[in-house]
VOSEMI-972939 format. One line per field, with one value per atom (N, C-alpha, C): y, x, z; residue number from 0; residue in three letters. Coordinates in pm, 1 decimal, m for minus. Example, Ala and Ser with C-alpha at 12.3 -4.5 7.8 and 13.67 -1.06 7.14 Angstrom:
c2	c(m569.0,m450.0,m330.0,m225.0,m106.0,3.0)
c1	c(1319.0,1230.0,1320.0,1285.0,1367.0,1290.0)
c3	c(780.0,780.0,780.0,708.0,714.0,787.0)
k	c(0,0,0,1,1,1)
r	c(ALA,ALA,ALA,SER,SER,SER)
***
This chain:
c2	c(13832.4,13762.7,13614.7,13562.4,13367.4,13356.7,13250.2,13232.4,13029.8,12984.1,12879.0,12791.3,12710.2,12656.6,12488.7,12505.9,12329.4,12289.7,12197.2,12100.8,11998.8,11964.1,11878.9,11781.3,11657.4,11596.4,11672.8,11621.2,11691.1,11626.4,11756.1,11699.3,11787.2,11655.9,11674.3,11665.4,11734.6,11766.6,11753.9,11850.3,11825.3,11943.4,12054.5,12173.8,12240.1,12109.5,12119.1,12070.0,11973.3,11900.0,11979.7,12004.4,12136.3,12250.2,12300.0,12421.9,12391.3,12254.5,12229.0,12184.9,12147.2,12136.1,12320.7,12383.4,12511.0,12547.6,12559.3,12608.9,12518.9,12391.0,12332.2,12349.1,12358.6,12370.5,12516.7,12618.5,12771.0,12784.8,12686.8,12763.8,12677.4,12559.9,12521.9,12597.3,12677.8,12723.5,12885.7,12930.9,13031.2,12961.2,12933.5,12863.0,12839.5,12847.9,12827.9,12986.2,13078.1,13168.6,13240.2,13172.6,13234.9,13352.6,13401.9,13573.3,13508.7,13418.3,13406.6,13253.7,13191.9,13018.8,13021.7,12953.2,12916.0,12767.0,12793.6,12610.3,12580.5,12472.0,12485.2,12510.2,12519.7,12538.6,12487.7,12561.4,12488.8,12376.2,12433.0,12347.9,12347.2,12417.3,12452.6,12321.2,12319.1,12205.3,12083.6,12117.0,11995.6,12041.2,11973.4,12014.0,11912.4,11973.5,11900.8,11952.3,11980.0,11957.4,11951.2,11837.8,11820.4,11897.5,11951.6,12068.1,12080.1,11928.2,11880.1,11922.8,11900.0,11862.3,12024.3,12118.9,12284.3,12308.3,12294.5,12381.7,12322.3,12193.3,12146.4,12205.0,12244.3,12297.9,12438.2,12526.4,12650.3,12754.2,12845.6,12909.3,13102.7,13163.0,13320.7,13365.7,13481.5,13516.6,13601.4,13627.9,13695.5,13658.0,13488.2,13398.2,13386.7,13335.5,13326.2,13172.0,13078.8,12971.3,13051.1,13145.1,13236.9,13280.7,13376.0,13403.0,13315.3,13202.4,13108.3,13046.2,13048.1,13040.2,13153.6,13258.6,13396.8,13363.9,13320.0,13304.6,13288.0,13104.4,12998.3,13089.2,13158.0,13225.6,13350.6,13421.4,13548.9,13530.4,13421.5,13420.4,13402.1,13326.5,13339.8,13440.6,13481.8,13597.0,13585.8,13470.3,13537.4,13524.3,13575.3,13569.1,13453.7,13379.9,13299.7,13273.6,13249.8,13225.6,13058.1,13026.1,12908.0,12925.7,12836.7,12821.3,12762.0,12804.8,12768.5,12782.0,12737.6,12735.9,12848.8,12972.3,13073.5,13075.3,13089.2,13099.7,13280.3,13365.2,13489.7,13501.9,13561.6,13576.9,13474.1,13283.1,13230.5,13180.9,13240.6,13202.9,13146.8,13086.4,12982.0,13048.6,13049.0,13087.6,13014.0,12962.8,12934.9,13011.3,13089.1,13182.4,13125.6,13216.1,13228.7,13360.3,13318.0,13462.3,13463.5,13606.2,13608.0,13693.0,13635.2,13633.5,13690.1)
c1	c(5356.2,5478.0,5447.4,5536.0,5498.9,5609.0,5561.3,5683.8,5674.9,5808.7,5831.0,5899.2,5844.1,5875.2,5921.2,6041.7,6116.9,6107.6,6097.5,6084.2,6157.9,6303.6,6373.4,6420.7,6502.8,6538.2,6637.9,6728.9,6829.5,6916.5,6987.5,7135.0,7276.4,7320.6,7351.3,7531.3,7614.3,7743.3,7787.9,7755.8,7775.5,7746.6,7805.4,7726.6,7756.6,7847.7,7810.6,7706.7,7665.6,7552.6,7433.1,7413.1,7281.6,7311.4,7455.7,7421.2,7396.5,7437.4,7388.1,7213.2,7200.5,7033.1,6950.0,7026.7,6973.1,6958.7,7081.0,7066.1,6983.8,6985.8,6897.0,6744.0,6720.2,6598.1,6535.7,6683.4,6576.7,6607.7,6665.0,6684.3,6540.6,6476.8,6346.7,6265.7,6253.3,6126.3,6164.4,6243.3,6301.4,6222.9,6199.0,6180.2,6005.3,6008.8,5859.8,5750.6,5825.8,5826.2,5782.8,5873.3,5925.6,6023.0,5980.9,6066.3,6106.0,6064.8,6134.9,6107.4,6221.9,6236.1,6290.4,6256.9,6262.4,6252.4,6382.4,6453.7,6465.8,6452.1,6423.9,6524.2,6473.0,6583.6,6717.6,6766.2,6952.5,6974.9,6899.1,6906.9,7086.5,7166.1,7291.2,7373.9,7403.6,7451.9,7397.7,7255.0,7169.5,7153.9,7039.7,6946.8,7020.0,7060.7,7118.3,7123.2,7139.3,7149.1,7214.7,7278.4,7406.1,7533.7,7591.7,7725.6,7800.4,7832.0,7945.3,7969.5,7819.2,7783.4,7790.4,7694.7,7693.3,7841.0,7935.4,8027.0,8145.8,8120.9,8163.7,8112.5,8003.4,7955.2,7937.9,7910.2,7889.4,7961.2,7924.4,7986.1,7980.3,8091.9,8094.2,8070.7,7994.9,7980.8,8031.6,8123.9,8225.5,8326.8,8358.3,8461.6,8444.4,8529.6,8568.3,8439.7,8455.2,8318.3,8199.1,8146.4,8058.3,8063.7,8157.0,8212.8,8117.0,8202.5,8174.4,8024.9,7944.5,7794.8,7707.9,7801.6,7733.8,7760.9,7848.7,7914.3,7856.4,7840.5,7720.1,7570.0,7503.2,7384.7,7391.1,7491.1,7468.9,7439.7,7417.5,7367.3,7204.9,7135.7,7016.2,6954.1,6822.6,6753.5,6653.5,6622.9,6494.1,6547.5,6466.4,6530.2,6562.4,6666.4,6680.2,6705.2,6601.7,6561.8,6627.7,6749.4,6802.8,6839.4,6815.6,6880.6,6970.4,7067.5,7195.3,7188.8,7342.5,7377.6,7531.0,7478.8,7580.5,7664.9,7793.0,7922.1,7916.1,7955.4,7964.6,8015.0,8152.6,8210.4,8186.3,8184.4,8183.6,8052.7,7951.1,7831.2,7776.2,7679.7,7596.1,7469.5,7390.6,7244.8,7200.1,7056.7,6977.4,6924.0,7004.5,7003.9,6872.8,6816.8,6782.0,6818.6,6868.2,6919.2,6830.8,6819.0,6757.2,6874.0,6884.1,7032.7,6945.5)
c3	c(20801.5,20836.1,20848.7,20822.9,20819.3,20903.8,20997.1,21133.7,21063.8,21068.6,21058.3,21186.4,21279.7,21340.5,21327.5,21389.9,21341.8,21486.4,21487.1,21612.8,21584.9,21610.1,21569.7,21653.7,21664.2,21775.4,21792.7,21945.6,21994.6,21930.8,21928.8,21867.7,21985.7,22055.7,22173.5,22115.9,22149.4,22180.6,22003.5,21911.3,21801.8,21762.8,21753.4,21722.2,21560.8,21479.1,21371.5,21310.7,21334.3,21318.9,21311.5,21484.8,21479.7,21377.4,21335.0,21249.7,21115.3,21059.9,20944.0,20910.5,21027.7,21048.2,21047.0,21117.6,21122.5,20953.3,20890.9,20769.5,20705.3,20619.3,20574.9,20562.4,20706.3,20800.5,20707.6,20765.2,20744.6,20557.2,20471.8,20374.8,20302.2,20348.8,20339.9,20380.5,20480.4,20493.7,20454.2,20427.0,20356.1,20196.4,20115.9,20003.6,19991.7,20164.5,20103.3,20175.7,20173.4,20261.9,20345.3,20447.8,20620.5,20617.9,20719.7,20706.1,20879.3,20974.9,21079.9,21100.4,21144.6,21186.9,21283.5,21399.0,21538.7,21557.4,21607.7,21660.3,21846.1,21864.1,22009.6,22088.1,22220.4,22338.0,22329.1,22373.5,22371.4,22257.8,22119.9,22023.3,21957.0,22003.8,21942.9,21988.1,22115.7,22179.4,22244.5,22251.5,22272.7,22453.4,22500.9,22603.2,22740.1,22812.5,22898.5,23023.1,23165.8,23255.8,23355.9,23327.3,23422.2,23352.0,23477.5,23507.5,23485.9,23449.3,23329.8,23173.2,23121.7,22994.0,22941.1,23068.7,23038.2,23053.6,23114.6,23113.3,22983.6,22951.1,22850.5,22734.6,22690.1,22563.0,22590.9,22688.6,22670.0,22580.8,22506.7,22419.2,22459.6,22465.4,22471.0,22320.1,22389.0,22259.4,22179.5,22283.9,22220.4,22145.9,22115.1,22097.5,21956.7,21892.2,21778.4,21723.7,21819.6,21809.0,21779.3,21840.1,21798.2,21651.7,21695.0,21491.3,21429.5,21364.9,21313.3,21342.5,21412.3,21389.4,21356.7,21339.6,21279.4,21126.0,21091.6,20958.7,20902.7,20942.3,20855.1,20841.0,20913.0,20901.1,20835.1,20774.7,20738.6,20575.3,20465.7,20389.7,20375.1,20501.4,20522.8,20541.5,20462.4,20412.9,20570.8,20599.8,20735.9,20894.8,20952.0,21089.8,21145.7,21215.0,21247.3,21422.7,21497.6,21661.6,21678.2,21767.9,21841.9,21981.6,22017.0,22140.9,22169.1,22279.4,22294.8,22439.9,22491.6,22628.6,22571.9,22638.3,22678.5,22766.0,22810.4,22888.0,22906.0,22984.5,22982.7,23168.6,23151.4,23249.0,23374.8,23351.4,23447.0,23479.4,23422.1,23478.2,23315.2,23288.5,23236.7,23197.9,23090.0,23031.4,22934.9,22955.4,22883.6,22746.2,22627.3,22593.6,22429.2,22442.0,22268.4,22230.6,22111.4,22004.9,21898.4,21834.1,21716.9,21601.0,21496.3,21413.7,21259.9)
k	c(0,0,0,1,1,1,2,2,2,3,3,3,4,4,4,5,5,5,6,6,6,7,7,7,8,8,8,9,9,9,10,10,10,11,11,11,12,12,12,13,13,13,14,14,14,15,15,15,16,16,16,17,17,17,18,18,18,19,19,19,20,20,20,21,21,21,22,22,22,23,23,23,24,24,24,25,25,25,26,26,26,27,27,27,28,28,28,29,29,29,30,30,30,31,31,31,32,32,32,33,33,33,34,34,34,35,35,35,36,36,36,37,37,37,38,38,38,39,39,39,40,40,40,41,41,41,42,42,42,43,43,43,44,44,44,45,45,45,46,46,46,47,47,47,48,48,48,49,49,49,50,50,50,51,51,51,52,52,52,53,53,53,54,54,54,55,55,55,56,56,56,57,57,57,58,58,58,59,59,59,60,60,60,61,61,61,62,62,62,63,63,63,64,64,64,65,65,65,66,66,66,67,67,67,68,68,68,69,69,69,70,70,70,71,71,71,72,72,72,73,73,73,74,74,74,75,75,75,76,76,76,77,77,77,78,78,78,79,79,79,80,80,80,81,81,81,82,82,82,83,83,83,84,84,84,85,85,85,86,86,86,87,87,87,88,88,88,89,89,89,90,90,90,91,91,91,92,92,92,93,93,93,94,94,94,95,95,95,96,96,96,97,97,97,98,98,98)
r	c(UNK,UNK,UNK,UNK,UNK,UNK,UNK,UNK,UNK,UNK,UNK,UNK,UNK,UNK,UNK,UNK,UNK,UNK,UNK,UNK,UNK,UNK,UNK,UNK,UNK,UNK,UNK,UNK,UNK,UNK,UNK,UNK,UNK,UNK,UNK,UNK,UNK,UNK,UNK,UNK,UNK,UNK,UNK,UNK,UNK,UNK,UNK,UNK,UNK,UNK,UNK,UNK,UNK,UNK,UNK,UNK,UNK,UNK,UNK,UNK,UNK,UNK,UNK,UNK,UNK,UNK,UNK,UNK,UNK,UNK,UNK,UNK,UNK,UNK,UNK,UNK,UNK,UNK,UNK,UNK,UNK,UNK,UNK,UNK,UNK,UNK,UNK,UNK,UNK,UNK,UNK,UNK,UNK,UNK,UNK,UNK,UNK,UNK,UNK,UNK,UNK,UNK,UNK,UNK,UNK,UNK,UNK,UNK,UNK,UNK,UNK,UNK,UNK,UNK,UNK,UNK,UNK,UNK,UNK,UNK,UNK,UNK,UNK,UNK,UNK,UNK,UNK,UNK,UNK,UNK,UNK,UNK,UNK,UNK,UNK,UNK,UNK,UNK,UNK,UNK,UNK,UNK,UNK,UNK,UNK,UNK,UNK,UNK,UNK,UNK,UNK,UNK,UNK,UNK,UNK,UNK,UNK,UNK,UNK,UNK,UNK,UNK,UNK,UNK,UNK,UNK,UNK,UNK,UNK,UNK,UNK,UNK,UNK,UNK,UNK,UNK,UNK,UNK,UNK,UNK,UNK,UNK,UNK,UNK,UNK,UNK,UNK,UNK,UNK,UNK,UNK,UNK,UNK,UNK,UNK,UNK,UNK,UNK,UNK,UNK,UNK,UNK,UNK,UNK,UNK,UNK,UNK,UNK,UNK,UNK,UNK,UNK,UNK,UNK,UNK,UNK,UNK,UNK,UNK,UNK,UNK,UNK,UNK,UNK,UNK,UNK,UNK,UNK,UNK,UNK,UNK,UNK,UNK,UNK,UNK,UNK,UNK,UNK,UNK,UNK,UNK,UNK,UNK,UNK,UNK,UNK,UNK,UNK,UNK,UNK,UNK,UNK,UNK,UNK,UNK,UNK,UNK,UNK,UNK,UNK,UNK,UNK,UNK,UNK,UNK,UNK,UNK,UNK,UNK,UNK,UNK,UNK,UNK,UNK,UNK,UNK,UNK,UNK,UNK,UNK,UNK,UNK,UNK,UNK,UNK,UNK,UNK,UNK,UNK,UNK,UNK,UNK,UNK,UNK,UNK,UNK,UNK)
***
């Protein structure tokens, strides 16, 4: 197995941005071949902190915003590991998914 790791800057309150970096990212190392790519912490909405910023970007994952970052990834062939800031009934997570 070849694990591809991106280490990217943050890309803070833009979570199209980060998903076009995600794909780019994994369809490069998809190309040179990775069967799994891993992007950093709360790389979805960017790494933040203050209570404001989390409850402003948090995402359910049950929500249709979700949907739509399943979307963009279901043509990618290898595993794809990000981190995000999760919303789920009121409370807040530091979440990584593997997609």
């Amino acid at each position: 197995m070849k694990v591809a790791a991106c280490q990217l800057p943050d890309v803070r309150n833009d979570s199209a941005r980060a998903m076009s970096l995600i794909v780019a990212h994994t369809l490069e190392a998809e190309r040179q071949g990775a069967n799994l790519v891993c992007f950093p912490e709360c790389f979805l909405q960017g790494y933040g902190t203050r209570a404001e910023h989390v409850a402003n970007v948090a995402i359910d994952l049950s929500s249709s915003a979700f949907e739509d970052v399943c979307h963009s990834l279901e043509s990618l062939n290898p595993t794809v590991v990000f981190g995000l800031i999760e919303k789920e009934r009121g409370k807040f997570y530091n979440s990584a998914l593997a997609i």
